[in-house]
C-alpha positions, 0 to 999 in steps of 0.5 A: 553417593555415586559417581558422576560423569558427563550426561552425554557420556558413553560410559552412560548408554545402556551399551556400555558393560560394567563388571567386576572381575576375579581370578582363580587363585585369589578367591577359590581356596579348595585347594585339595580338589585341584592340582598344585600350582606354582602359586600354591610352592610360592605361598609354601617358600619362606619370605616369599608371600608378605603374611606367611599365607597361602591361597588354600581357603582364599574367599572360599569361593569354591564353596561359597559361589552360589552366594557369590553370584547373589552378590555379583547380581545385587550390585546390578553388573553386566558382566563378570570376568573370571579365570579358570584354573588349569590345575582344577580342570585337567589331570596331569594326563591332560585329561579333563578333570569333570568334577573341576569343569562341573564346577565352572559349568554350574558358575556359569550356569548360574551367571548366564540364568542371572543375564551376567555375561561372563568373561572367561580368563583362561590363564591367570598364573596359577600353573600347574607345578608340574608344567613347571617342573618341566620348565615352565614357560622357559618350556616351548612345549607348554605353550603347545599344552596352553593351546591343548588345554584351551581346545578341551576347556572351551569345548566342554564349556560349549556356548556359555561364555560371552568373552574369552581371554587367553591371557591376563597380564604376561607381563606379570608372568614372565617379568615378575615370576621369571625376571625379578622373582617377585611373584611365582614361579619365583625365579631371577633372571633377564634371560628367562623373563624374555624367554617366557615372555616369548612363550607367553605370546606365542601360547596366545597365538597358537590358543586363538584358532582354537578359540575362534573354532571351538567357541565362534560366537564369543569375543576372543582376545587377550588382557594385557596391564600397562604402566605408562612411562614418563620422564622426570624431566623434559631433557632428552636422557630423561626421555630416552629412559622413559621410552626404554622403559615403556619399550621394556615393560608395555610396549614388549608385549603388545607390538609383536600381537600388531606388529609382528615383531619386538620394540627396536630396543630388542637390539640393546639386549645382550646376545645371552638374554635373548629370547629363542625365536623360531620362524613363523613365531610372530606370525602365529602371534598376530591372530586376529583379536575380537577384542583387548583388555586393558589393565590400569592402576598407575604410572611409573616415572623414569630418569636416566642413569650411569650404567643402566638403561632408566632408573624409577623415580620415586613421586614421594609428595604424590597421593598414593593408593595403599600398594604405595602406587602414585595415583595418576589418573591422567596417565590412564588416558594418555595410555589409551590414546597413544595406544590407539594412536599407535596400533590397530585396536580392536573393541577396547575394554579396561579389564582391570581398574582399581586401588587398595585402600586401608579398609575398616569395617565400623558397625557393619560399614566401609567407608571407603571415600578414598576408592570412591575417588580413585574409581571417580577419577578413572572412570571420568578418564576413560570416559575422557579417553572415548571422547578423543577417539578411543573405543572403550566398549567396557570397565571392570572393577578390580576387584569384587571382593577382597581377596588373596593379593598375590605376594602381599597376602591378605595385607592388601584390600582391593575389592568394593567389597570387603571379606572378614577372612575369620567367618567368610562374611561379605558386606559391600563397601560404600564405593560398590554402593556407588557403583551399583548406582552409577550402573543402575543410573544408565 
């Protein structure tokens, strides 16, 4: 049982890092050793997280990561990518909070003791509730507390981390929390989903220096998730939407970090929903990157529609993953080749890949055939993706364990290896073995 790829492959020299990647929020639980975020208001609002729950015991990670780091270390990884949370390690003074950054150092202390190298996330949505209360990423002013809090945490963890990300995801933070109001802070407009879009990047922008000064020997960059777009026809209207739609949702948060500017479709949006941009902003937003993380899962297919720029197509006879996410892996190389095709890439490492399947633990097994061929048929589309040119210098498995799915709850299970919430028990499921084999076959 383990996945296989072509001898020749890059994804089997000894070089190539293979991780398994976890975020605060989702696994740490001890949620009265930090400040509140907005994750923990969203989880406290009715009808906003699917099963009522909330993030206070999550994987009980926090006291529990000993263990965890056992476990990272079984399955014979390179790396393992973390995110750290502002809320457990800086006082509303902006102070740091020692107690919160003792417990990283420790974590880390233990990874690097374990030769695990550690790819530190600075920012993984869980802001802090009162940065929100003060507006949030709709604020200017909490990029400038980003860039603050980035120079004191990455100071104090000094030389033990091995990448820094400042970002994961914007596009979930200011699409999905500001735009459409799915994910936290829970707010519902166009105008605010560019604005903190904007703001996002421009944290980014301003945290890079500070990364590059305070942490020189480290890789620093930035992870970011597309979802390609694709026409449901080959006409022309249904090719326009899908390029709007890829403008809109991919291309709108990687072309100002190249480029310096936002996609030509910026000129469709309405005067009132543009973002506020001062001079100078895309400038700081193009700081030279060590490196970019990719995050994959599926695609989205568009057609054009009377009224509105694009329309999603539901694929209803595709196979899909238990999100209800169309498994495409195709789509995970042609996204990896036109982005290289199209911008000056540095070293490339897919961050985040992965399904949810509907998991059962039977007599102390999880046999989860249906990720063991999600993950074999994304990996052999990276490795495909190598082929054409594209350097892919890592790939992390999302995600270690199960854990709290965001607005889903507990309802989704994403990990290679399965949490029994009741007791805290991990047992690794059949598609980790797997992938400890295909690692320890190198």
């Amino acid at each position: 049982m383990k996945y296989s790829l072509p001898k020749a492959s890059k994804l089997l020299d000894k070089a190539f890092t293979y991780g398994v990647a976890t975020a605060s929020f989702q696994i740490e639980g001890a949620s009265d050793s930090r400040l509140p975020c907005i994750w923990d208001t969203f989880c406290a609002t009715a009808g906003k997280v699917r099963d009522g729950s909330n993030g206070d015991v999550a994987c009980n990670h926090y006291n529990l990561w000993q263990q965890d780091v056992e476990l990272i270390s079984s399955l014979g990884v390179d790396a393992y990518r973390l995110s750290i949370s502002w809320p457990r390690v800086i006082h509303k003074d902006g102070s740091l909070n020692q107690q919160g950054v003792d417990f990283y150092i420790n974590l880390l202390d233990a990874l690097n003791a374990k030769q695990i190298k550690t790819y530190v996330t600075l920012y993984h949505w869980d802001l802090p509730q009162h940065i929100e209360d003060n507006g949030g990423w709709l604020n200017r002013q909490t990029a400038y507390l980003f860039r603050d809090y980035a120079d004191k945490i990455t100071q104090a963890l000094g030389n033990r981390v091995y990448a820094y990300a400042t970002f994961n995801e914007p596009f979930c933070s200011s699409y999905l929390g500001y735009e459409v109001g799915i994910h936290a802070p829970g707010l519902a407009k166009k105008a605010f989903g560019r604005q903190a879009a904007h703001h996002l990047l421009l944290a980014h922008g301003l945290a890079m220096p500070v990364l590059q000064k305070n942490s020189p020997h480290s890789l620093n960059g930035i992870v970011l998730n597309f979802t390609p777009a694709y026409p449901h026809t080959d006409s022309e209207a249904d090719k326009t939407a899908a390029q709007l739609a890829d403008d809109y949702f991919n291309q709108w948060y990687i072309k100002p970090l190249f480029d310096g500017a936002y996609p030509d479709s910026f000129a469709l949006l309405s005067d009132e929903d543009k973002p506020v941009i001062h001079d100078g902003d895309f400038a700081i937003m193009q700081a030279p990157l060590d490196f970019l993380g990719i995050n994959f899962y599926t695609r989205t297919v568009y057609q054009a529609a009377p009224g509105k720029p694009f329309a999603e197509v539901n694929m209803v006879d595709a196979p899909k993953t238990d999100m209800g996410w169309e498994i495409y892996p195709q789509a995970f190389t042609d996204l990896l080749v036109s982005l290289h095709q199209k911008y000056p890439l540095p070293p490339v490492y897919i961050t985040e890949n992965g399904a949810a399947m509907p998991d059962k633990l039977v007599d102390g097994i999880v046999e989860d055939q249906d990720r063991i061929d999600y993950y074999q048929q994304h990996l052999l589309a990276v490795h495909n993706a190598v082929e054409q040119g594209v350097n892919v210098q890592g790939y992390f498995a999302w995600s270690l364990m199960d854990n709290f799915e965001w607005a889903e709850g507990y309802l989704k299970r994403f990990g290679i290896v399965y949490v029994d919430y009741a007791n805290q028990k991990r047992t690794i499921k059949n598609s980790g073995l797997a992938y400890k084999a295909l690692i320890g076959s190198r």
